[in-house]
C-alpha positions in Angstrom: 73.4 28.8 25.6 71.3 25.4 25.4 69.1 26.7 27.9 68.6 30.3 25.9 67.8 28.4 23.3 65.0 25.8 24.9 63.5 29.1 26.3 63.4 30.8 22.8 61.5 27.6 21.4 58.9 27.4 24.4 58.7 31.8 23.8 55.3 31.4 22.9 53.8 29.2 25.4 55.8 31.2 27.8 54.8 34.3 26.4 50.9 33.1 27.0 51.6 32.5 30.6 52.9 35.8 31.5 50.0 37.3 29.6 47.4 35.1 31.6 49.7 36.1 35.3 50.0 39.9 34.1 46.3 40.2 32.8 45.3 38.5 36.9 47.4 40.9 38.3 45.4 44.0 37.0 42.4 42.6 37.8 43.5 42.2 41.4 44.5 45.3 41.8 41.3 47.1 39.8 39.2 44.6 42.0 41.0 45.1 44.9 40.5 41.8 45.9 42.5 38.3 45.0 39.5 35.9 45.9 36.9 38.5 43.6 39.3 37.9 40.8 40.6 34.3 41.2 36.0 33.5 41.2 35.9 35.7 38.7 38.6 33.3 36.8 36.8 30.3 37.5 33.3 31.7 36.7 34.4 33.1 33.2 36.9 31.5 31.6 36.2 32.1 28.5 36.1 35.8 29.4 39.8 35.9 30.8 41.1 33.6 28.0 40.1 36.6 26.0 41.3 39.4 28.1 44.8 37.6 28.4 44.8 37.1 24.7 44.5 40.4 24.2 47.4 41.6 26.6 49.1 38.6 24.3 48.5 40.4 21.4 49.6 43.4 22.1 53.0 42.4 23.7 53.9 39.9 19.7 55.5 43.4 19.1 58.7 42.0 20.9 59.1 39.8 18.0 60.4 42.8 15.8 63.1 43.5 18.5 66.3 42.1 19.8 66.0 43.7 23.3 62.9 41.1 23.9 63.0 40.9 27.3 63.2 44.8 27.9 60.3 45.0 25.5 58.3 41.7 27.4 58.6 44.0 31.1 57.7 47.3 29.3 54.4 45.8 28.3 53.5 44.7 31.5 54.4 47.7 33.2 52.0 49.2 30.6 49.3 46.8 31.7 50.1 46.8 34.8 50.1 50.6 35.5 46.6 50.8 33.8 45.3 48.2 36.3 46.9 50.7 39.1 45.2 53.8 37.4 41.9 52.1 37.7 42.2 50.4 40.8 43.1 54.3 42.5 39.9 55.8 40.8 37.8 52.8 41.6 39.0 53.8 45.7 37.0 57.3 44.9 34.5 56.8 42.7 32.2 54.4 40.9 32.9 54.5 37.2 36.1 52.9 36.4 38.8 54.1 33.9 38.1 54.7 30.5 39.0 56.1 27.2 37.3 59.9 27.9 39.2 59.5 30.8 42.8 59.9 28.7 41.8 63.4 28.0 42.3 64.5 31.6 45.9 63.5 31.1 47.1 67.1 30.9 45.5 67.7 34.5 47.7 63.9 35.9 48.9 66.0 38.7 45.8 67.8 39.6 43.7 64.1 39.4 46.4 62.2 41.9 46.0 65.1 44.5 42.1 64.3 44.2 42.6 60.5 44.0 45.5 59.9 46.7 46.8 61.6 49.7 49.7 63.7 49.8 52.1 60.8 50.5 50.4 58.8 48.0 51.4 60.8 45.7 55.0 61.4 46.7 55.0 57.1 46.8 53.7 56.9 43.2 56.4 59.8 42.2 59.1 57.4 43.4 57.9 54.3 41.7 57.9 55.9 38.8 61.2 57.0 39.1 62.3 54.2 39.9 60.5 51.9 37.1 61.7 54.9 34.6 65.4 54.2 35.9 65.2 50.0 35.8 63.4 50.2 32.3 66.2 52.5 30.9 68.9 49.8 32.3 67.1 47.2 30.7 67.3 49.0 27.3 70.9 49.6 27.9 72.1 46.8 29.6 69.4 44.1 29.3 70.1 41.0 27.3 69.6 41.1 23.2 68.2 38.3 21.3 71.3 36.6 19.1 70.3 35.4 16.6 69.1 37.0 13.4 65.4 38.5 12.9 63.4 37.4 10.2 61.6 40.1 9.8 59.9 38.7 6.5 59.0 35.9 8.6 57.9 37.5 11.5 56.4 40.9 10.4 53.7 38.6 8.9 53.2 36.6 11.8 52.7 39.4 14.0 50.2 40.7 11.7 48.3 37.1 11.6 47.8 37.0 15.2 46.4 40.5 15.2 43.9 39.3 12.7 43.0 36.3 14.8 42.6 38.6 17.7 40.1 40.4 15.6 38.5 37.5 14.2 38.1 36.2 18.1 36.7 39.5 19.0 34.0 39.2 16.3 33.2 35.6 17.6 33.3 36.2 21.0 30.3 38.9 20.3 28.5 36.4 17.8 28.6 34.0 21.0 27.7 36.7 23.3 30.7 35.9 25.3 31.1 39.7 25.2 28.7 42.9 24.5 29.4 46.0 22.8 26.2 47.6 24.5 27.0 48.9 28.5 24.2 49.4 30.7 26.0 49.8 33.7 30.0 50.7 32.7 31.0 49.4 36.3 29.0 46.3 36.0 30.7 45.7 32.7 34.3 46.4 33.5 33.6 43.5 36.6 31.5 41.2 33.6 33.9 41.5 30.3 37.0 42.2 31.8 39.4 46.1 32.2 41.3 45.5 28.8 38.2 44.8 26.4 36.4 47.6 28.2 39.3 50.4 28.2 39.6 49.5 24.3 36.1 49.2 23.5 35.4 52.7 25.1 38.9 54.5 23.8 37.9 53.0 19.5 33.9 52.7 20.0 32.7 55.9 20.1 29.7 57.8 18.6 26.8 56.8 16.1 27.7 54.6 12.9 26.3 55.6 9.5 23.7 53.8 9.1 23.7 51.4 5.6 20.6 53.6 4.1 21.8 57.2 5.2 21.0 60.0 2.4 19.0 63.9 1.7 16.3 61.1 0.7 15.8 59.2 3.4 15.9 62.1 5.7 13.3 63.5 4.3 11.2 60.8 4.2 11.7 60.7 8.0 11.2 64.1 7.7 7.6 63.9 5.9 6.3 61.7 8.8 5.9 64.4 10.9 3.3 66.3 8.5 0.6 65.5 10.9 1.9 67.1 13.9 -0.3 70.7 14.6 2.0 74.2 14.6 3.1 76.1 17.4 0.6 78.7 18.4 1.8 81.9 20.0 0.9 82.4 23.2 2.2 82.6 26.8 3.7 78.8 27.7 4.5 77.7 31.6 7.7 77.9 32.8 9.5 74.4 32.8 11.3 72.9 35.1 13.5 69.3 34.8 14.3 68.0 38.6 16.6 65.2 37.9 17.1 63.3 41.5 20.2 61.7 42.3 20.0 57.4 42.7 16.0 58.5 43.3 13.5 55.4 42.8 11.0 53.4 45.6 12.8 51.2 47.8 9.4 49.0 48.5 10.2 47.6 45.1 13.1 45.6 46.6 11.5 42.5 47.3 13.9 41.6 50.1 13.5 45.3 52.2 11.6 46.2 55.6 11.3 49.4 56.0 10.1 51.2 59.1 8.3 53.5 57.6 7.3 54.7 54.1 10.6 57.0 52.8 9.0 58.3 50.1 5.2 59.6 50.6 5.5 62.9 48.8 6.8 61.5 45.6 4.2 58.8 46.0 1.5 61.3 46.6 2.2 63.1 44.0 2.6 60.1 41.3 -1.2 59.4 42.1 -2.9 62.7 41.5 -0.4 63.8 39.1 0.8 62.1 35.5 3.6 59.2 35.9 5.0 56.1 35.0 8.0 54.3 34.9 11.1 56.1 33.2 13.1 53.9 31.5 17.4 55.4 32.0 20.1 54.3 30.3 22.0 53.2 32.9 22.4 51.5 36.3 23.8 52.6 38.9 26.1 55.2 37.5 26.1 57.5 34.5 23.9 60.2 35.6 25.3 62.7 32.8 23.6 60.1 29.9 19.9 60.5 31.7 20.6 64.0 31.7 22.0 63.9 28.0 18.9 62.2 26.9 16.3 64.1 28.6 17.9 67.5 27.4 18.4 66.4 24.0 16.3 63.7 23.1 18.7 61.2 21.9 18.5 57.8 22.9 22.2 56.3 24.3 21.4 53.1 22.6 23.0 54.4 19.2 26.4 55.4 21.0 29.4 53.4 21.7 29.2 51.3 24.7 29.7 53.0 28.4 30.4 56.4 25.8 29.4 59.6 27.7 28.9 62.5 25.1 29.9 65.1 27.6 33.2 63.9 27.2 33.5 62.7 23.6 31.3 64.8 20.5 29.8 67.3 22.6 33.3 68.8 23.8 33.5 69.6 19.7 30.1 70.7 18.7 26.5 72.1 19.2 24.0 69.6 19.8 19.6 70.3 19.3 18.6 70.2 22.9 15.5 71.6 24.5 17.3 75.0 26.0 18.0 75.6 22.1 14.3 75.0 21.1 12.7 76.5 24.0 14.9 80.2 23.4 13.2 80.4 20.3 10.4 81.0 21.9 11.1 83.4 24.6 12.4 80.8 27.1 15.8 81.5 29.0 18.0 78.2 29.7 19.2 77.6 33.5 20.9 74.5 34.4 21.1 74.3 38.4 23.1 71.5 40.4 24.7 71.0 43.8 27.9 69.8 42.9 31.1 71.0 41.0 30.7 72.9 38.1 33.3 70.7 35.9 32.0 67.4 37.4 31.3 65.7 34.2 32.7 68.4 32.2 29.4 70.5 32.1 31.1 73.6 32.6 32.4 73.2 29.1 29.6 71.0 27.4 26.0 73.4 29.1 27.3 76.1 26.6 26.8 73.2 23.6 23.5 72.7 24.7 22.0 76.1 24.9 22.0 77.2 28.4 22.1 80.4 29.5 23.4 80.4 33.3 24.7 77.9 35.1 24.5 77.8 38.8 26.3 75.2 40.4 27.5 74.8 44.2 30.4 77.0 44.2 27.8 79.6 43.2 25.3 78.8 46.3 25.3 80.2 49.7 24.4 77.2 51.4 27.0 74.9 50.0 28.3 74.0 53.2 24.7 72.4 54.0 26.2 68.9 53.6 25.7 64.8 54.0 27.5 62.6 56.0 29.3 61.7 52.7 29.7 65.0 51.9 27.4 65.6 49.1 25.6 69.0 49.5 21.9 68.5 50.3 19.1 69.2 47.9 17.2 71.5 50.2 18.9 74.1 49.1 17.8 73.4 45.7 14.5 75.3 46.3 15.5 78.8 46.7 18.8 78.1 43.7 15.2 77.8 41.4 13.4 80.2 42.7 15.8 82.9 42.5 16.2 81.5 38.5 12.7 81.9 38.2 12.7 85.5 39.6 16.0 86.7 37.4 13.7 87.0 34.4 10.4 88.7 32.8 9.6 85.7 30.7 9.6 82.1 30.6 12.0 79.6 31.8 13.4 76.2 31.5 15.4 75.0 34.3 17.3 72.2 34.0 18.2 70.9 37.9 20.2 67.7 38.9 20.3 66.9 42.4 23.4 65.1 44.5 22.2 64.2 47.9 21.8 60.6 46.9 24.4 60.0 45.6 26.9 56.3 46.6 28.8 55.0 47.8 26.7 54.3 50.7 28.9 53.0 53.8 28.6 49.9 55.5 28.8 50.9 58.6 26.3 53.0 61.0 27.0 56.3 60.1 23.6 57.9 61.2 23.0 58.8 64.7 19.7 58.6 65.5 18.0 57.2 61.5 14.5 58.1 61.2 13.9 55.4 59.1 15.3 52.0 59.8 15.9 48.7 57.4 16.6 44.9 57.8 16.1 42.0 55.5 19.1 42.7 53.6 21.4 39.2 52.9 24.5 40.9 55.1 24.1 43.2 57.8 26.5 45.5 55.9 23.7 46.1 53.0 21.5 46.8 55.6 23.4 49.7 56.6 24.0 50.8 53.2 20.3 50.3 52.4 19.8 53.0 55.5 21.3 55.3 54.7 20.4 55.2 50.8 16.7 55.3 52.3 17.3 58.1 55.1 19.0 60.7 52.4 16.0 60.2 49.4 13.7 60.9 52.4 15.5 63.7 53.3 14.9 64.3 49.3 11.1 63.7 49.2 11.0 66.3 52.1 12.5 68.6 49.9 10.4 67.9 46.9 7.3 68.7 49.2 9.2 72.1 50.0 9.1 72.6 46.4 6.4 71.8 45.4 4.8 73.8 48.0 6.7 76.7 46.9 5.7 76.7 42.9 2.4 76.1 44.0 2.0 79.8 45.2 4.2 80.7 42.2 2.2 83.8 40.3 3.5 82.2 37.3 2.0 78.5 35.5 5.0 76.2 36.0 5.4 72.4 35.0 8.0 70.5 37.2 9.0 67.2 35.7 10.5 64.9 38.7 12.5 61.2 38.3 15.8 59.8 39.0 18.5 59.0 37.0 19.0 55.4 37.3 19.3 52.7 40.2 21.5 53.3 43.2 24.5 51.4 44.0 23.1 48.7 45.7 24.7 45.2 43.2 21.0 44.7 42.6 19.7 41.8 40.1 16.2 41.6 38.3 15.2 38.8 40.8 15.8 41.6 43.4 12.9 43.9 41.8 9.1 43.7 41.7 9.1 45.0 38.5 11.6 43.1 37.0 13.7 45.6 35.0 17.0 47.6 36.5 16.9 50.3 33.9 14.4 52.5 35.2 13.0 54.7 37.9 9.4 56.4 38.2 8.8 60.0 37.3 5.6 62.8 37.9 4.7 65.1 35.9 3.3 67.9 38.4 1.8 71.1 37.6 0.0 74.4 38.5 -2.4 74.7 36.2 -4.7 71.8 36.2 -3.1 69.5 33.1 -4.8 66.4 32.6 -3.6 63.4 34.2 -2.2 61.1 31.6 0.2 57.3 33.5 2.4 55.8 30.8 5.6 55.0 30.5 8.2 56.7 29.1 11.9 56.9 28.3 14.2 59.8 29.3 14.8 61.0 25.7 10.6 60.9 24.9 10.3 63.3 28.2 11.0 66.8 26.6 9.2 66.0 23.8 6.1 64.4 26.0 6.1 68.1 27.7 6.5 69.9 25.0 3.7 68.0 23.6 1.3 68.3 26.3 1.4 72.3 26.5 1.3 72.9 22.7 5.0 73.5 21.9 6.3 71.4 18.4 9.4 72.7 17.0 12.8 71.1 17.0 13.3 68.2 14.9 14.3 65.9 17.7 11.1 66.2 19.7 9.1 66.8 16.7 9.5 63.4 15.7 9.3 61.6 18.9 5.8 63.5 19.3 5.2 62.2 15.7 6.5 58.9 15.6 6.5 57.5 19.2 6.3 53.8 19.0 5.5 53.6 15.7 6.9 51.0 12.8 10.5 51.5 12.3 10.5 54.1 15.1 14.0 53.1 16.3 15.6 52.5 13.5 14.9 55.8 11.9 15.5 57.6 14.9 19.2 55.9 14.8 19.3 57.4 11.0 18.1 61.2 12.8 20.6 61.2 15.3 23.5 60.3 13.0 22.2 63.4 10.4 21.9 65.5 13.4 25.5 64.9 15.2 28.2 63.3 12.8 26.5 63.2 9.2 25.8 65.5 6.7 23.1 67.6 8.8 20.4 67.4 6.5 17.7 67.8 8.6 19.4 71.8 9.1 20.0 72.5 5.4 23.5 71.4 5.2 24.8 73.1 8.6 23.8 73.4 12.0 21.9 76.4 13.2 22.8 75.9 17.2 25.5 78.3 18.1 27.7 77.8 21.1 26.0 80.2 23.6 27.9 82.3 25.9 26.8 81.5 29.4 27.3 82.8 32.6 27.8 81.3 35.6 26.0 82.2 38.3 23.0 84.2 38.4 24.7 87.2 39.6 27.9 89.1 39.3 30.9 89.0 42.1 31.2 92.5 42.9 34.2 93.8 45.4 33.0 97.1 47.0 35.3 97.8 49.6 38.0 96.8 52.1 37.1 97.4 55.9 41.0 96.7 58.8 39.1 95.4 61.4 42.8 94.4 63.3 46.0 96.0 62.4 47.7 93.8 65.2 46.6 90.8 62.8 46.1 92.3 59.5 42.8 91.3 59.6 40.1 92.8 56.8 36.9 92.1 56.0 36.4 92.3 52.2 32.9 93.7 51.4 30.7 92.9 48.4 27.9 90.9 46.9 26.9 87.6 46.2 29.7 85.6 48.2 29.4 82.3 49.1 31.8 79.5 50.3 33.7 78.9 47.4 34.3 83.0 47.4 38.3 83.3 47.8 40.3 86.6 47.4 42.6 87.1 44.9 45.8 89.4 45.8 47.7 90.8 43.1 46.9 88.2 41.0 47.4 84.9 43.5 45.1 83.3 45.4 45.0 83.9 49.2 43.3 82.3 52.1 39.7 83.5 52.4 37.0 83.1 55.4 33.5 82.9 54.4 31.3 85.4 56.8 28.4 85.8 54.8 26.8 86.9 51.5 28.2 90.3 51.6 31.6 90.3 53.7 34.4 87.6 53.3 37.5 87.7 55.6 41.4 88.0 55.1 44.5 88.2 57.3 48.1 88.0 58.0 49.5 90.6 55.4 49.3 94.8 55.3 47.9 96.1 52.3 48.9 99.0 50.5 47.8 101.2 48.4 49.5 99.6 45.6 48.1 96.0 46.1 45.4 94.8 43.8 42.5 92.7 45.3 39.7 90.7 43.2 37.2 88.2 44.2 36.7 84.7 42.4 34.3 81.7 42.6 36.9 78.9 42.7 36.2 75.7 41.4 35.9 73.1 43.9 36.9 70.4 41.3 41.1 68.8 41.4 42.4 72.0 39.2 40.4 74.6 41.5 40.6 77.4 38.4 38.3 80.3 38.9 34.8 79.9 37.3 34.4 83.6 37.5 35.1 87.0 39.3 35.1 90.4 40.2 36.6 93.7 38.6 40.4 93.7 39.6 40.4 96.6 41.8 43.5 98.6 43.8 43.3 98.8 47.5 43.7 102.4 47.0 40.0 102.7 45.5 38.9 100.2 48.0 40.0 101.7 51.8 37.3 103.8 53.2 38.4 107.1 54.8 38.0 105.2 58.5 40.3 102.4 57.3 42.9 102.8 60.4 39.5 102.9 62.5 38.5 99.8 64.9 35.3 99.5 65.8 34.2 101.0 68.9 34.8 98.4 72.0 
């Protein structure tokens, strides 16, 4: 009893020191390194004193109970399972854990099948079980404080240090100890520590009211624009956004040697044609936001930090973007891109932002055309938009983000025979990495001069607006960079129709305006007033006020209510069709399913589950292993090739009785 006692009285102190070992723990498991986060301890103290102080806070709520220990290890399993969430996603991807993330909970099955193998996942199954069965021992059999809670006395205390802990947060920002503003959301997990990050990103979201937001002071924004010329009618080029994976020039890394020059199309092309820098949002990661800004013209700045508005407002609502503008004056919206369809949620958010099709890689014949890494390669990017081009009488805009270059890049040789080769890295490692990075976006500048060369004898005028979306993965610092500044790439402005050539600098949400701009189009109030007010006085600070009106506020800028409606787009280009079924074994079962537009990610459907499909070609995919009938029902679907693998879209449901040909029991001739 004397010693239950002298540990209630030191509760505190010891309650601070298994906050400090729990909060270590997570970071060595979402580091996946003890000697990253034990230099990461001694480098920022301050940092981890407030990380642990806010595992601290959250586990006072014991105070309120008698089962206090039970309540002490359920918060740390809390913590501690959070650390092992991130720590598996960080295995398979770049960005860590965050709060859009806690929507996918629905799919937790579906993710661990993507993030763990199959014993992985049988593993964490039993550690759960497990932790569920201890934790519901400790609540029944674990031991009770004895004495009587104060609950006047304690209630209040509680509540004082949850006021501290916001009162330290404020300081620690005044002191710049911590930032609310992530350029890099990886980079800032390592910097300001999982906990701060996880909550900043699950309560900081969106665009704050500004302090002078009203109808007046929209309009006066509004009124700035007066000088900008109208639209004329007329015939406007088609427009096409190439958005490259990790694309920038590698000579501006000051420690590199290459062999040879990886990128002489691109640079080519930057010196006859407009370019500049293009300043990104983001570093490393976070390709969706370059993409958000360029489509819509909103700068990221205003948003919550490491926030992605695919996954947060634009899940909810219409958003002003350049498809929307662009269809009002004849143009039809095609977003392109060699990946998943639901990778980033754009399978959902595209139809918020106005497009019209969307043809991603389950929709492309040549899918299977892949990296080492197993990203699908960009050269088949080039016929994707010129079948988009050809699938309409009028004008386009075509919205296309490439993959090839995308990280993590190994460390090891991976690469046969590398056309190019690198050294001067600090570890020979890097130097790898830095060889393959270089090989791939060479592989990409081949397939931008495959491109270009193919638009050029285009019968139609067609702008092509080229630049990557940020930095790649390469833990680069300023020092690293000739010029001096990680949150940008380069981008040309090409064309075949003889615009003039015009270098500046730009950022990704003054682009679609810029364009717009240069070939007469101003509508939209987005671009309108980057076209108006572009570096101007009190440019960004009204353009904070526009994008509140336009997304959370009152929408005054549209009359009260938006006019964008959610568009209903298809994917693909083209429609599945299932024509007929051919036996071409009966000692097998074998039949070849006939049709159109097939591709890899083509898979039969019989009587209503999914069955395993071969892939011959366009026209004719391949089952066997069970006799139809008459009475079975057959339908092809594109199947996602995301974790939840749903069907993006499919044939007619046919019966195998419409579908046999007379000569069904006939084999083919030996």
């Amino acid at each position: 009893m004397n010693w239950y006692k002298f540990l209630n009285r030191i509760s505190l102190l010891l309650h601070a020191l298994g906050s400090a070992v729990v909060y270590f723990l997570v970071e060595v498991i979402s580091r996946h390194s003890f000697y990253e986060t034990w230099n990461y301890m001694i480098e920022k103290p301050l940092v981890f004193a407030y990380n642990t102080a806010f595992i601290f806070t959250t586990s006072l709520i014991v105070y309120l109970f008698r089962r206090r220990c039970f309540w002490r290890i359920a918060v740390a399993v809390f913590w501690i399972f959070l650390g092992v969430v991130n720590g598996v996603l960080l295995m398979n991807r770049v960005t860590p854990f965050t709060g859009p993330d806690l929507t996918m909970l629905t799919d937790a099955m579906a993710m661990a099948k993507k993030y763990l193998p199959e014993w992985g996942v049988v593993v964490a199954c039993v550690v759960v079980a497990v932790l569920a069965v201890f934790l519901a021992w400790m609540f029944l059999k674990g031991p009770k404080y004895r004495g009587k809670i104060k609950y006047y006395i304690n209630v209040p205390l509680v509540l004082v240090g949850v006021l501290a802990f916001a009162g330290l947060t404020q300081l620690a920002l005044e002191k710049r100890v911590l930032s609310n503003y992530f350029g890099n959301i990886a980079f800032a997990y390592e910097d300001y520590g999982y906990p701060y990050c996880l909550a900043t990103t699950i309560f900081n979201t969106g665009i704050s009211c500004p302090r002078d937001y009203s109808q007046e002071e929209i309009d006066r924004i509004e009124r700035t624009e007066s000088d900008l010329p109208e639209t004329v009618e007329g015939d406007y080029p088609n427009i096409i956004f190439l958005q490259l994976e990790s694309f920038f020039d590698p000579t501006l890394v000051n420690y590199l040697e290459l062999s040879e020059d990886p990128i002489p199309t691109f640079r080519k092309l930057m010196e006859e044609y407009s370019s500049g820098y293009f300043k990104v949002p983001s570093v490393g990661a976070g390709t969706a936001n370059t993409e958000f800004e360029t489509i819509t013209g909103m700068s990221m700045h205003y948003f919550g930090p490491g926030e992605y508005p695919y996954k947060s407002i634009l899940k909810e609502t219409t958003c002003e973007s350049a498809p929307y503008v662009l269809k009002e004056l004849g143009y039809t919206a095609h977003a392109v891109h060699n990946h998943e369809a639901n990778f980033y949620g754009r399978r959902t958010v595209f139809p918020n932002l106005g497009f019209d099709y969307f043809v991603s890689e389950e929709y492309m014949a040549e899918e299977d055309q892949k990296t080492p890494l197993d990203w699908v390669k960009d050269s088949i990017l080039t016929d994707e938009i010129l079948k988009c081009l050809d699938a309409t009488e009028g004008q386009d805009y075509i919205y296309t983000i490439s993959v090839q270059g995308h990280g993590a890049y190994p460390t090891e040789p991976i690469l046969e025979d590398p056309e190019i080769t690198v050294s001067g890295s600090p570890t020979q490692e890097k130097n790898y990495q830095w060889e393959y990075y270089v090989n791939q976006i060479h592989e990409m500048d081949n397939f931008i001069k495959e491109l270009v060369e193919a638009l050029s004898e285009y019968p139609e005028d067609v702008v092509l607006v080229m630049y990557g979306d940020h930095l790649p993965t390469m833990d680069l610092t300023v020092e690293d960079l000739d010029n001096r500044y990680l949150f940008q790439t380069e981008y040309v402005i090409w064309d075949n129709f003889g615009l003039e050539k015009k270098d500046e600098n730009l950022a990704a949400y003054q682009m679609a305006a810029e364009v717009m701009d240069r070939i007469g189009i101003h509508e939209g109030t987005i671009f309108r007033y980057h076209q108006a007010r572009r570096n101007s006085k009190d440019y960004q600070v009204d353009l904070e006020t526009l994008q509140y009106d336009l997304l959370y506020g009152e929408r005054y800028a549209y009359g009260g209510e938006t006019p964008f409606v959610r568009t209903k787009m298809k994917m693909g280009l083209y429609d599945l069709t299932l024509d007929s079924v051919e036996l071409v074994s009966p000692v097998n079962y074998t039949y070849y399913i006939k049709g159109s537009n097939y591709t890899p990610s083509s898979q039969v459907q019989l009587n209503g589950e999914w069955y395993d499909t071969v892939y011959i070609n366009p026209t004719t995919l391949m089952i066997s292993g069970t006799e139809l009938t008459d009475f079975d029902r057959l339908s092809v679907a594109q199947r996602s090739n995301s974790s939840t693998a749903k069907a993006l879209s499919k044939s007619y449901n046919r019966s195998c009785y419409a579908l046999f040909s007379e000569s069904k029991w006939k084999l083919p001739a030996e």
